[in-house]
C-alpha positions in Angstrom: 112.3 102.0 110.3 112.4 105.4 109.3 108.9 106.7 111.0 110.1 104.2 113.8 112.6 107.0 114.9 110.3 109.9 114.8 110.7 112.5 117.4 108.0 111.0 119.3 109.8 108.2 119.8 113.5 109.7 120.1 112.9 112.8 122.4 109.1 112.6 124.1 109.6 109.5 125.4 112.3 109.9 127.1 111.4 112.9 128.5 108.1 111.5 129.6 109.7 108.1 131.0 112.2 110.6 133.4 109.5 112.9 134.4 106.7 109.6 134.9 108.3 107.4 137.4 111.5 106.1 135.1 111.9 102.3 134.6 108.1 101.6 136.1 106.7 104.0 133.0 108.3 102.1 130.3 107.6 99.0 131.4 103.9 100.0 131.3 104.2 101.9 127.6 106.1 98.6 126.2 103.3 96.6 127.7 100.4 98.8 126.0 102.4 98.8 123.1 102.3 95.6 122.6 98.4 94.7 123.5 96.9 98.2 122.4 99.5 99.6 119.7 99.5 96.3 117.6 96.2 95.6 117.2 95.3 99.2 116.6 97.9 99.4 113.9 97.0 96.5 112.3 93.3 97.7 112.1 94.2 101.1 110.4 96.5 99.4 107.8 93.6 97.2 106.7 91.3 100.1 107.0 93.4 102.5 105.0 94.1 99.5 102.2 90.8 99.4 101.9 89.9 103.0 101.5 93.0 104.2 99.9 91.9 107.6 99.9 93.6 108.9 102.9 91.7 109.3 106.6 89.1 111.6 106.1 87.4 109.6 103.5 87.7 106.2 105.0 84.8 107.2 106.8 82.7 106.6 104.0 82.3 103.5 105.7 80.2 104.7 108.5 79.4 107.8 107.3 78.0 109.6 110.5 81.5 109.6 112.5 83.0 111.2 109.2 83.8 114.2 112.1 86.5 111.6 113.6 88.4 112.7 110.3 88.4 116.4 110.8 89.2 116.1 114.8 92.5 114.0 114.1 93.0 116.6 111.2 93.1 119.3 113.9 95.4 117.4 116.2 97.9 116.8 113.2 97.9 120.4 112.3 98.5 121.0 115.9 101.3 119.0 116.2 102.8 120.1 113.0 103.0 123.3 114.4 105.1 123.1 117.8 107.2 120.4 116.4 108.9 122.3 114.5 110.2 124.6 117.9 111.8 121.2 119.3 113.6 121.1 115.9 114.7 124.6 115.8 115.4 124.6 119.4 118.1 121.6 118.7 119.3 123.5 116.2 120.2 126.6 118.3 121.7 124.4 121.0 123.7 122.7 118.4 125.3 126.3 117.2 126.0 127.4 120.3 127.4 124.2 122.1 129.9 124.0 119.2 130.7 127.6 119.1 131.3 127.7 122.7 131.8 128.0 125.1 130.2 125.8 127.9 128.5 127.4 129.9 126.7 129.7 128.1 127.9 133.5 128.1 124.1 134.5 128.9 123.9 131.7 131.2 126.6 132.3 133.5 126.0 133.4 137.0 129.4 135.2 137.5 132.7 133.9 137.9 134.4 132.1 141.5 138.1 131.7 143.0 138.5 127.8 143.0 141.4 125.9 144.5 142.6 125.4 140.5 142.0 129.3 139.7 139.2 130.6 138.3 136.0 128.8 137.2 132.5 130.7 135.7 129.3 129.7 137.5 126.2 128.5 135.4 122.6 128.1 135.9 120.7 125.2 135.5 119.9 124.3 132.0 116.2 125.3 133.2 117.1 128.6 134.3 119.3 129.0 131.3 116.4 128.3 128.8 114.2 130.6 130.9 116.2 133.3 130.6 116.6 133.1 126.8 115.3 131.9 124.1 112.1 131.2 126.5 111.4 134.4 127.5 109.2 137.3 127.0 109.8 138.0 123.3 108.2 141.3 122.9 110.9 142.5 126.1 114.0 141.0 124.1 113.5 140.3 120.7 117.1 139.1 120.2 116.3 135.1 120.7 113.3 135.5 119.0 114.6 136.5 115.9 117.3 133.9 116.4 114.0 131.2 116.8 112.4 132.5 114.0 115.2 132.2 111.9 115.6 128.6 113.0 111.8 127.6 112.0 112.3 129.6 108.9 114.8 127.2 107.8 112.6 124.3 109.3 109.7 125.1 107.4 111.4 125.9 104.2 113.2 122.0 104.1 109.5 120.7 104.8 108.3 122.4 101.7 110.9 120.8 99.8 109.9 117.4 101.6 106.1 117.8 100.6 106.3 119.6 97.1 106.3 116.0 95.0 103.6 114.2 96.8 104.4 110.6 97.6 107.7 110.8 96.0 109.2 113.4 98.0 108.2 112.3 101.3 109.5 108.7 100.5 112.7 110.1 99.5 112.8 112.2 102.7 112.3 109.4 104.4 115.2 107.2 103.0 117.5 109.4 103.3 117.0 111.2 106.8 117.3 107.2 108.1 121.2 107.4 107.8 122.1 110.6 109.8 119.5 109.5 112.5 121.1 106.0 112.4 124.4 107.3 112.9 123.8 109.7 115.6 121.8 106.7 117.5 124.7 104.7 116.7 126.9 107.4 117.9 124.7 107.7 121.2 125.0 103.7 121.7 128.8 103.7 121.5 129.2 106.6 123.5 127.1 105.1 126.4 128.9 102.0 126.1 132.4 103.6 126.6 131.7 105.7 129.5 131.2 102.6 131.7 128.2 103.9 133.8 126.7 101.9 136.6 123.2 101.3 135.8 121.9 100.5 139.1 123.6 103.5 140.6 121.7 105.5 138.2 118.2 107.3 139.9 116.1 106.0 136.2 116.5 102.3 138.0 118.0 102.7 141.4 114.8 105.1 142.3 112.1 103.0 140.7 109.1 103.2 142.3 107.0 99.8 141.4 104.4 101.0 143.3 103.4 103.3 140.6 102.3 100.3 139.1 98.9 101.1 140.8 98.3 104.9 140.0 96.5 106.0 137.5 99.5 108.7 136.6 101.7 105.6 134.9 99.0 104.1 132.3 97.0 107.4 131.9 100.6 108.9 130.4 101.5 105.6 128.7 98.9 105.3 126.8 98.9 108.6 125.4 102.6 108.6 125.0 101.7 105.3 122.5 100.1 107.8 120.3 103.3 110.1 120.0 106.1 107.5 119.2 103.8 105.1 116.6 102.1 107.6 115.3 99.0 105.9 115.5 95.6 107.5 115.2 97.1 110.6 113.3 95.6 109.2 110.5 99.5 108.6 108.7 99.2 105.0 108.4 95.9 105.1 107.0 96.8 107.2 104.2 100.1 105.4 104.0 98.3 102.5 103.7 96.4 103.4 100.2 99.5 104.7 98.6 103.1 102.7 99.7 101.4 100.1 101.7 98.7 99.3 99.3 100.2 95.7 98.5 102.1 94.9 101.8 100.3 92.3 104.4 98.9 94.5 107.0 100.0 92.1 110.0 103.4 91.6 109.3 103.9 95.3 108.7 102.5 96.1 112.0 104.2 93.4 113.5 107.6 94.0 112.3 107.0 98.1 112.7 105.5 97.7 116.5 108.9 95.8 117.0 111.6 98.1 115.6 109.5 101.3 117.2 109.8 99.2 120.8 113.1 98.6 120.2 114.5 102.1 119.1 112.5 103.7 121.6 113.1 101.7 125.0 117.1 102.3 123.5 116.8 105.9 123.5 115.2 106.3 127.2 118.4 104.0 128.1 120.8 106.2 126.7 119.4 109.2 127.4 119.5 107.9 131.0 123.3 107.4 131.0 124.1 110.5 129.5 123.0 112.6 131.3 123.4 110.6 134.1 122.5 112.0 137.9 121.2 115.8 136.4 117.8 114.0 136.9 117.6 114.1 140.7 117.8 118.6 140.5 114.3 118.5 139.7 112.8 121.4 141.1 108.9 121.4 141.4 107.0 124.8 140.3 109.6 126.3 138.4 109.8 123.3 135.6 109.1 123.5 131.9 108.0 120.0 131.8 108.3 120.3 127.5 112.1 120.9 127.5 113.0 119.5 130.4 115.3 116.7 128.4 117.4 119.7 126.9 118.0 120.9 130.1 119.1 117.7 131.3 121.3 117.6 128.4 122.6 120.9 128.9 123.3 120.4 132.7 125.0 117.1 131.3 127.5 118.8 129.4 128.3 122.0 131.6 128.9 119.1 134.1 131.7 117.4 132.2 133.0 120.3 130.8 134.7 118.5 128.3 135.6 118.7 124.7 135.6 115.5 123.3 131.9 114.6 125.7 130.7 118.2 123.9 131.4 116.3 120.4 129.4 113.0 121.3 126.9 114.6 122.8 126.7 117.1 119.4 125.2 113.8 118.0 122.1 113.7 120.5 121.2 117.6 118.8 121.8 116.1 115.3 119.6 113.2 116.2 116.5 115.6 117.1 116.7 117.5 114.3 116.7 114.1 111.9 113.8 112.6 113.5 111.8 115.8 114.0 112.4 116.2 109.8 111.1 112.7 109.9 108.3 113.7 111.8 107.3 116.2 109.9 107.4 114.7 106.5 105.2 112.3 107.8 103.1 114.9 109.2 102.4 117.1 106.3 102.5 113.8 103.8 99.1 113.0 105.5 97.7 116.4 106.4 98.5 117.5 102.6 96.7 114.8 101.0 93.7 115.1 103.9 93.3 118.7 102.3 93.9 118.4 99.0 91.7 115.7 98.5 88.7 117.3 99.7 86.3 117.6 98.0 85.3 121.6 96.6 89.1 122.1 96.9 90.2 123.4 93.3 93.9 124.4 94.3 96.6 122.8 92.5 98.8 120.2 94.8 101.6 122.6 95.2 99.7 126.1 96.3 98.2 123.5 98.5 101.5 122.8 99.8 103.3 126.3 100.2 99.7 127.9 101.9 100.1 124.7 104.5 103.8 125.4 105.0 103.7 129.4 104.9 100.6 129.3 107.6 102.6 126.5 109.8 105.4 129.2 110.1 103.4 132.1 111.4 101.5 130.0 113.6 104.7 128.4 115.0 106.0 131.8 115.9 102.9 132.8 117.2 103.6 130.1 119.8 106.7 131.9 120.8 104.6 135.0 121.5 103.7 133.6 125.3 106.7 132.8 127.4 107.9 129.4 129.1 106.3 127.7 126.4 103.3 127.9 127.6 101.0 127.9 124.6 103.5 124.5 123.5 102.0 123.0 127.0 98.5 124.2 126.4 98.9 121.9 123.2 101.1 119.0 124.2 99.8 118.2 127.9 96.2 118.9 127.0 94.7 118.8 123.6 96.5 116.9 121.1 97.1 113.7 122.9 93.8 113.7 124.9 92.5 114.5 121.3 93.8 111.4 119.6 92.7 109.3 122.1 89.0 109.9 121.9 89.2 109.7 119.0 90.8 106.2 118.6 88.2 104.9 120.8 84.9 106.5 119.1 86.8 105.2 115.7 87.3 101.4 117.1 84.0 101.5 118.3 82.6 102.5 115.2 84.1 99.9 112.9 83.4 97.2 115.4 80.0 98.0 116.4 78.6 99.7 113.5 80.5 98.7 110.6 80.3 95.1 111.8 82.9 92.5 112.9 81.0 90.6 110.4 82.2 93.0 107.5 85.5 93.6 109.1 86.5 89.5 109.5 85.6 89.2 105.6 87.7 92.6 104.6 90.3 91.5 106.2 90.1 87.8 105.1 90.1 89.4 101.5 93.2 91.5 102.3 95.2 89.4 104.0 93.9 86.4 101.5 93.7 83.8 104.5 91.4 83.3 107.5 91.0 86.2 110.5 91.3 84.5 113.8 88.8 86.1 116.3 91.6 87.1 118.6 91.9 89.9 116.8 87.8 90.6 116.8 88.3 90.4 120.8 91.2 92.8 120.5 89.2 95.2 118.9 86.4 95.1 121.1 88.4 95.4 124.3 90.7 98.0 123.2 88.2 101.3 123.3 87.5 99.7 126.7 90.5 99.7 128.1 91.5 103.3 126.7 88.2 104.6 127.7 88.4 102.9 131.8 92.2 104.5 132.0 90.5 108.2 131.1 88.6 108.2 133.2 90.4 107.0 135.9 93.0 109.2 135.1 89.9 112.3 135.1 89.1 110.9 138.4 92.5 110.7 140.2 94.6 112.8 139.0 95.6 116.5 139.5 95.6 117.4 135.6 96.3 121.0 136.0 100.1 120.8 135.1 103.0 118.7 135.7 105.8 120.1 137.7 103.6 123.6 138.2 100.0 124.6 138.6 99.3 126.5 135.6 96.9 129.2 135.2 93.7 129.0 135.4 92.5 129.9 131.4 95.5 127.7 130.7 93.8 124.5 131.3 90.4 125.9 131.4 90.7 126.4 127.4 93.1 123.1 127.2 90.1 121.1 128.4 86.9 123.2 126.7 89.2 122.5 123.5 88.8 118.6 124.3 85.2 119.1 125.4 84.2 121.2 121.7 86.2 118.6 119.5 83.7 115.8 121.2 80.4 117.5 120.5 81.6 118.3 117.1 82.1 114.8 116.2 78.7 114.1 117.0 77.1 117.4 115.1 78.5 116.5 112.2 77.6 113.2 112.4 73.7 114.7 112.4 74.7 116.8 110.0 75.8 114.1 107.9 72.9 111.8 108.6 70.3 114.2 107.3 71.7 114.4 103.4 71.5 110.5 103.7 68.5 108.8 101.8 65.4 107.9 103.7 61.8 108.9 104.1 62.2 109.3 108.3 64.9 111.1 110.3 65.1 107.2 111.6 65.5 105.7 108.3 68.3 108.1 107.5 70.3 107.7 110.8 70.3 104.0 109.5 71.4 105.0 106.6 74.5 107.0 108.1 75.5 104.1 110.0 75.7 102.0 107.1 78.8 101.9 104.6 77.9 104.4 101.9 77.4 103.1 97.9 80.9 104.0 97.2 82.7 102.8 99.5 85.4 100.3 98.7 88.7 100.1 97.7 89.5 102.9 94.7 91.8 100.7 92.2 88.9 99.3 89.6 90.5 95.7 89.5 91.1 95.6 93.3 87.2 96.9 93.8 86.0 94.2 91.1 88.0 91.4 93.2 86.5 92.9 96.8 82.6 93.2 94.8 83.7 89.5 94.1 84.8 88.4 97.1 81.4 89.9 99.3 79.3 88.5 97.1 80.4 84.7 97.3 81.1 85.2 101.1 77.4 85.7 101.3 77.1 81.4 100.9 80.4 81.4 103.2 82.6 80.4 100.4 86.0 81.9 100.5 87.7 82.8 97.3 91.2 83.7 98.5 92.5 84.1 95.0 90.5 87.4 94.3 93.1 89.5 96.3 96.0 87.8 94.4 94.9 88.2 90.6 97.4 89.4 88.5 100.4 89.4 90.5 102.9 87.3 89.9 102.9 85.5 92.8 99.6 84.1 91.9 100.4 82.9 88.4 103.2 81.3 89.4 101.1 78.8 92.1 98.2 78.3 89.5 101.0 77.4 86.7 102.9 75.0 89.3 100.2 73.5 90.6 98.0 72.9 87.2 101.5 71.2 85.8 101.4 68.8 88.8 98.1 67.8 88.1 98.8 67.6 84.6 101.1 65.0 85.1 99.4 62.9 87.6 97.0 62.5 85.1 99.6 61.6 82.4 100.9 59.2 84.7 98.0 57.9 85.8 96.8 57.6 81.7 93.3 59.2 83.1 91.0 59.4 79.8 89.8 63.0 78.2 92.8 64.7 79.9 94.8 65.4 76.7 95.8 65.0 73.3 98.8 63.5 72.4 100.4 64.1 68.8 103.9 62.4 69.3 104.2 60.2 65.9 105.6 57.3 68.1 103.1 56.8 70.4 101.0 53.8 70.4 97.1 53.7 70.3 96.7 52.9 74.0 93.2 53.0 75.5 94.7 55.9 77.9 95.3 58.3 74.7 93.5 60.0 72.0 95.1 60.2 68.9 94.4 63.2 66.3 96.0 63.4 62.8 98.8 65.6 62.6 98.7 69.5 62.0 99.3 70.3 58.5 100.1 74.1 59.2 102.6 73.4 61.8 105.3 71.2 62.9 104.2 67.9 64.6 106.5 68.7 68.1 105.9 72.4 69.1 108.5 74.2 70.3 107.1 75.3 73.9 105.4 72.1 74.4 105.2 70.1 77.7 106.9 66.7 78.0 104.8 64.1 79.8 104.4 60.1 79.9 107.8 59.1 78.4 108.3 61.8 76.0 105.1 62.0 74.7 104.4 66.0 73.1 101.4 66.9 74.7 100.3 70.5 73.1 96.3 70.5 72.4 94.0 70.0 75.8 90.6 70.1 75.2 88.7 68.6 78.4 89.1 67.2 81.7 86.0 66.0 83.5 85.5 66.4 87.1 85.1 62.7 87.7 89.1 62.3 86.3 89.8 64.6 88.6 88.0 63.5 91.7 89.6 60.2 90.6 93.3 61.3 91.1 91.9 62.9 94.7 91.0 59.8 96.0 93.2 57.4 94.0 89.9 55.6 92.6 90.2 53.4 89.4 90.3 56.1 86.3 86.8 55.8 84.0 86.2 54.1 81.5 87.5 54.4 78.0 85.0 57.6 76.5 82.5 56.8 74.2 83.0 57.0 70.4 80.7 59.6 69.8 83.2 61.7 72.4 86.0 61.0 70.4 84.5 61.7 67.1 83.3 65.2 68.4 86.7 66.3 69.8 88.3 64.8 66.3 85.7 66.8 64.2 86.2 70.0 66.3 90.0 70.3 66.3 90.0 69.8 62.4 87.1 72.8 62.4 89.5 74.9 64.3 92.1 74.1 62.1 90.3 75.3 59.6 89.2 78.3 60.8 92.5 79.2 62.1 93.8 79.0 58.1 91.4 81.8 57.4 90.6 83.6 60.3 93.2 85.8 61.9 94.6 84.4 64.9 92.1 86.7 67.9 93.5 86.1 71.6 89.8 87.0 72.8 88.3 84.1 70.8 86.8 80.9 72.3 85.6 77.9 71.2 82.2 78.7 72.2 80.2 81.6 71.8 77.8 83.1 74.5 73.9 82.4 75.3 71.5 79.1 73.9 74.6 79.1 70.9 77.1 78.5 73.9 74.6 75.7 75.5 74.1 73.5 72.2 77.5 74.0 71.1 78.4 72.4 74.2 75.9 69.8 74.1 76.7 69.0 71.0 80.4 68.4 71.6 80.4 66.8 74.8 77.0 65.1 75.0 75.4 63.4 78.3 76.7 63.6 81.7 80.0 65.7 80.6 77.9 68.4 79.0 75.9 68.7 82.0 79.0 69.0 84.4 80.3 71.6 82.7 76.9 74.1 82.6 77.0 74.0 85.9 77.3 76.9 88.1 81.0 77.9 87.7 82.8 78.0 91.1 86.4 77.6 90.1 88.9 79.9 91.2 89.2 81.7 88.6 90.5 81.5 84.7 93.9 83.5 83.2 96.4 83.4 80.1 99.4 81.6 80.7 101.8 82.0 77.3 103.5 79.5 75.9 102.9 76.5 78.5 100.5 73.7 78.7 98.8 71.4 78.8 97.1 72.9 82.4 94.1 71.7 84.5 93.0 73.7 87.0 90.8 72.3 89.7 87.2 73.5 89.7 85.3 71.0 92.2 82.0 69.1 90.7 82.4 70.4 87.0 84.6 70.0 83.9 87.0 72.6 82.3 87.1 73.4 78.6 90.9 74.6 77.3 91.4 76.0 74.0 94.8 76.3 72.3 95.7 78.9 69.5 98.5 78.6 67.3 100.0 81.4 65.4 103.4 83.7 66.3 102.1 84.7 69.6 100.5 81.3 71.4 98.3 81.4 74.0 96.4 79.2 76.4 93.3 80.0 77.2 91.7 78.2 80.1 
């Protein structure tokens, strides 16, 4: 919820839905949020889960676009380094809204006789930024201090944010969610009370549905996706190998595609209403399309004049300086570990941290250096989104063409531990399509020289040669990459590029064991969805219930060779078999299960496949066992018995031993058919320790299952 109400999502889009067309635009971005944001979210959580080493090295799965890592890299540092003006810019309207007073002193054309007296003229809030803290630095150097103050202060709290890895940027997170919560409440309530006709308002009165059919719409849509999910910065796939390592990939898309939609599509509408009609003074070639929502704002509360609208709409300043904190903890979170993690890097974590932080300041006032902001539109309009959208596509075409849909359906099926429905196959095929037929037609169609002016010629000249370098390079370094790959040819070690590399695979050892698992029996199309579940507690709880169901229905059904039962009262029955009593331990254990009408059931030592397949199909249970059976699990329970007297009690210790030792043992204590069932190939699910429960059966198919139990302080079952 927190990365939900970034300032992608609480100040870009609504800027871009009231320059783009208003209602029409964000019907179109909730649309391609749904059908391209979900899908592509979903992919990079499963992705980064299996990786877990951040975004640059999840390309050790095909190897040759590893240069996909370093372009989003560049974009995020990019980013992270004109975010930060928004922020600071906030925080200087903040100051001097609340110091007041309104209109500006700086921005006030003069003063006029009225009919009520006196009353100061201001410019527009364009005019008014223009003539301040956006202009010429090196002429006034007054507002530039005052800005460089303000991102001194910005970049100092995101070196607090990032200075404890994952535990500071968590905390960062948490608690920057409750001012931005309140603010947006704020925002809501405020909107509410002013009673605003909607449909009078240009944002829906003014929609042009016919918009619907230009490319301008979906070409800005679908890059605006990019800026309020943050998807394809590479943050949820490093997220994904740290605090989402455990989490189901689907639902958290799901649920975080819905609260994004949600928060956003609120802000456009209540951005809408407060600033109500300033929209329609648009004036085209004078614009700075990147602030033109604090303009509105600004020509919003000049127009009411008032002192109690000057304190709600404090809350919208407070709310862009929360989520652009948000923002940028998420930012430098991913771009921190991208760098540190690489490998040749022998820096500590933390001069890691204050180089990043220290160079994002200079660089961010370098930006001020060129007035009107225009180096912050050389950045946002041209490279960074147009950036992240190549590189999405190359990225989904990579993993579905060249890592496989075969490999991805059975990575996924192991991480999400049920079937993949080829929807999402089809989604991930058609996605790079669609992004890469709406680029083009927006190349095609569109004037992309600027937005509400033509800017300069080396302005979008080096905009566009930027985008145009960043795609070659991808490609060089995939040649690059492909010649240090093993092979005798330049063919074989293209091939070899395009492959997965040997190490990759999900870091954790026990998670990689489980996925090493998992490949290798999918290879016969068997499904073992257990492997992704081992040792959590989920998964011992359903193998417990469900082998004490079983347990009992073969109680109940008196099935022969399912248990031993020691209870001094019970009867001979051809459905038991009875054993002497223990002589080093009371005859009714204390952690015993109670089946069959009281019987104390605390010693299991086999349960054929045939009992088993009997309770399945509710046959008639087999026959009594022969004698020789009996005798052989008498004779080996009073061997254990004796062994445990002298032996120390070892939790690693089973009844059999390994190799031809194992085999005659087995033979010899469960002799025709039954010893044949069980040295079968093992296919069960697995095996575990469960303490102090039992008897258990766990169901294995077409063979037998041998349970030991140990007695001594500490008891065990070992199945």
């Amino acid at each position: 919820m927190s990365m939900a109400m970034g300032l992608g999502n609480m100040y870009r889009l609504p800027q871009m839905a009231l320059i783009h067309g208003g209602l029409p635009f964000l019907v179109v971005y909730a649309v391609l949020t749904v059908i391209l944001g979900l899908p592509l979210l979903f992919l990079e959580l499963g992705v980064g889960q299996m990786a877990q080493e951040g975004f640059i090295k999840s390309w050790r799965a095909v190897p040759f676009f590893k240069g996909i890592g370093y372009v989003k890299l560049l974009a995020g540092c990019f980013l992270s380094l004109y975010y930060p003006l928004y922020v600071s810019l906030a925080i200087i309207y903040l100051v001097w809204v609340l110091k007041g007073p309104v209109p500006f002193t700086d921005c006030a054309n003069g003063v006029v006789i009225t009919s009520v007296g006196y009353s100061a003229t201001a410019k527009n809030g364009q005019e008014c930024l223009r003539s301040t803290f956006l202009k010429r630095p090196l002429g006034d150097p007054y507002y530039f201090g005052i800005f460089a103050a303000a991102l001194f202060l910005i970049w100092l709290t995101i070196t607090l944010m990032s200075i404890k890895r994952t535990r500071s940027y968590v905390k960062s997170l948490i608690i920057l969610f409750f001012p931005v919560l309140a603010c947006y409440t704020a925002m809501t309530t405020k909107s509410i009370l002013m009673n605003v006709n909607i449909s009078t308002l240009p944002f829906f009165k003014g929609a042009d549905w016919s918009l619907l059919g230009k490319a301008e719409i979906w070409y800005f849509a679908s890059i605006q996706i990019f800026f309020s999910t943050c998807i394809g910065f590479g943050s949820f796939v490093t997220n994904a190998g740290t605090i989402y390592n455990k989490v189901n990939p689907f639902w958290t898309a799901f649920g975080y595609i819905t609260v994004n939609l949600i928060f956003g599509s609120g802000s456009v509408i209540i951005m809408t209403i407060l600033t109500g009609n300033v929209n329609d003074t648009i004036t085209s070639g004078s614009e700075v399309a990147e602030v033109h929502l604090f303009a509105s704002i600004y020509d919003a509360i000049v127009l009411k004049n008032d002192d109690e609208f000057i304190a709600w709409m404090s809350a919208v300043y407070l709310l862009f300086i929360s989520s652009g904190l948000i923002s940028m903890a998420t930012l430098s979170y991913s771009l921190l570990k991208a760098i540190y993690s690489h490998d040749g890097l022998r820096l500590k974590r933390w001069h890691v941290a204050l180089l990043f932080n220290f160079s994002g300041f200079i660089l961010s006032c370098l930006l001020l250096l060129r007035y009107d902001f225009d180096l912050v539109h050389l950045l946002d309009h041209y490279v960074v989104g147009n950036l992240i959208l190549i590189t999405v596509v190359i990225e989904v075409i990579a993993f579905v063409a060249f890592y496989g849909t075969g490999r991805l359906q059975s990575d996924f099926e192991f991480i999400l531990g049920r079937l993949l429905s080829k929807f999402w196959l089809c989604l991930w095929w058609l996605t790079p399509l669609f992004l890469t037929g709406v680029f083009v037609w927006g190349l095609a169609t569109l004037s992309l020289e600027g937005i509400f002016k033509v800017d300069p010629v080396w302005l979008y000249a080096v905009g566009w040669a930027l985008v145009l370098t960043a795609f070659i390079f991808i490609f060089a370094i995939g040649v690059f990459v492909s010649r240090k790959q093993d092979g005798y040819t330049l063919l074989d070690k293209l091939k070899a590029s395009l492959e997965p590399s040997h190490n990759w695979g999900p870091k954790d050892p026990m998670l990689r064991h489980n996925w090493v698992q998992w490949n290798t029996k999918s290879l016969s199309g068997e499904r073992d969805f257990t492997l992704k579940r081992r040792g959590t507690k989920d998964y011992t709880k359903t193998i417990k219930k469900r082998a004490k169901k079983e347990a009992s229905e073969l109680s109940a059904m008196s099935v022969h060779g399912a248990y031993v039962q020691t209870d001094t009262h019970s009867t001979n029955s051809p459905s038991t078999i009875s054993r002497p009593k223990s002589s080093h331990r009371n005859n009714t254990p204390r952690n015993s299960t109670h089946l069959n009408n009281g019987g104390n059931y605390d010693q299991l030592y086999y349960i054929s496949s045939e009992a088993l397949g009997n309770i399945k199909h509710h046959n008639k249970p087999p026959a009594e066992p022969e004698a020789s059976l009996v005798d052989s699990l008498e004779k080996n329970n009073a061997n254990e018995q004796e062994n445990h007297k002298t032996k120390p009690t070892n939790r690693n210790t089973y009844p059999f031993t390994t190799g031809q030792e194992t085999t005659d043992n087995i033979r010899h204590t469960f002799p025709g058919k039954i010893a044949d069932k069980y040295l079968e190939d093992e296919t069960s699910e697995g095996y575990g320790t469960f303490r102090n429960k039992g008897p258990y059966v766990i169901e294995g198919g077409d063979i037998g299952h041998v349970c030991y139990r140990k007695y001594g302080v500490d008891e065990v079952t070992e199945l």
